[in-house]
N, C-alpha and C positions, 0 to 999 in steps of 0.2 A: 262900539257895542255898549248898549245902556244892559245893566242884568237889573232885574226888579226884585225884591228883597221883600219878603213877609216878616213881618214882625212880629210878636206876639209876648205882651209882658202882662202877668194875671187875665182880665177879663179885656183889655185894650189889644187889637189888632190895630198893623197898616201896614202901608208899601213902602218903602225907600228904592229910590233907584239913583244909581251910581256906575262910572264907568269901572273900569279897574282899576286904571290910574288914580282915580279917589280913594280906591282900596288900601291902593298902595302907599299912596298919602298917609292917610289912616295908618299903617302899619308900620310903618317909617317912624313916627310918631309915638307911636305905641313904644317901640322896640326901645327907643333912645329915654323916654321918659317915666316908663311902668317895666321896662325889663321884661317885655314880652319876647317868647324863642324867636327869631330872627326868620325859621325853618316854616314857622304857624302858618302863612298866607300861601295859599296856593302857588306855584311857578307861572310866569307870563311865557304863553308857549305863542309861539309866531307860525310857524305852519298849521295850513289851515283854519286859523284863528277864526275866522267866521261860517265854518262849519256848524249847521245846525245842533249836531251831536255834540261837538267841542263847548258851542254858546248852553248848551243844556245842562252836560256835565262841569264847565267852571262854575256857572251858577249853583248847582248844590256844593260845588267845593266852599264859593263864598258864605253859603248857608249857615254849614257848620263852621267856618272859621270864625262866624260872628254868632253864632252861639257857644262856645269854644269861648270865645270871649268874654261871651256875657256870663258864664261856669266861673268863670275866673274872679269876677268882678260880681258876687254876688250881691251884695250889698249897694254899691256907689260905684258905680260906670264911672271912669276916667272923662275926664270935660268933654275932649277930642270925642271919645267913641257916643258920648250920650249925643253929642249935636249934629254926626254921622248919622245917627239913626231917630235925629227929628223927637227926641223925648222930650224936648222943650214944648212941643205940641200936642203932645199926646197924652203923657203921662204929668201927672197934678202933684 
C-alpha cells in the first residue's frame, strides 16, 4: 500500500508517496539520530491492513505524524525527514 502525502510549507504544495515501510525507515532514523519518541509513528497493524477504512485512517495518522514533525523541526528539518518529503525539489 502506497499512502499519498500532501505537503504544504508557506505558499509551496505537493505529494509525497511512500509505503510504510519508508515511514518506518524515516522513524528508525529519526529516533536513533534526533531523539524523536519512539511511540510518535503510528502502529503497523496486520489485520485487515488493506481495508479501505484502515488505508484511509493510517493515512491521516501519517499526516499528522509528519506534521508533528515538521512542529518539532521548525526551523531546519533533519537531512533524513527533508529528502522524505522531496524539499530538495520543492522548496528553494
Amino acid at each position: 500500500q502506497v499512502y499519498i502525502i500532501q505537503i504544504s510549507v508557506g505558499s509551496h504544495q505537493w505529494t509525497v508517496k511512500h509505503r510504510y515501510s519508508d515511514f518506518h525507515d524515516l522513524h528508525e532514523k529519526l529516533v536513533s539520530e534526533n531523539k524523536i519518541d519512539k511511540n510518535l509513528l503510528p502502529p503497523k497493524k496486520i489485520i485487515g491492513k488493506n481495508s479501505k477504512s484502515l488505508v484511509e485512517k493510517r493515512q491521516k495518522e501519517l499526516e499528522v505524524y509528519l506534521q508533528t514533525l515538521l512542529v518539532k523541526f521548525p526551523v531546519t528539518a533533519p537531512k533524513v525527514l527533508s529528502h522524505f518529503l522531496h524539499f530538495h525539489l520543492y522548496v528553494s
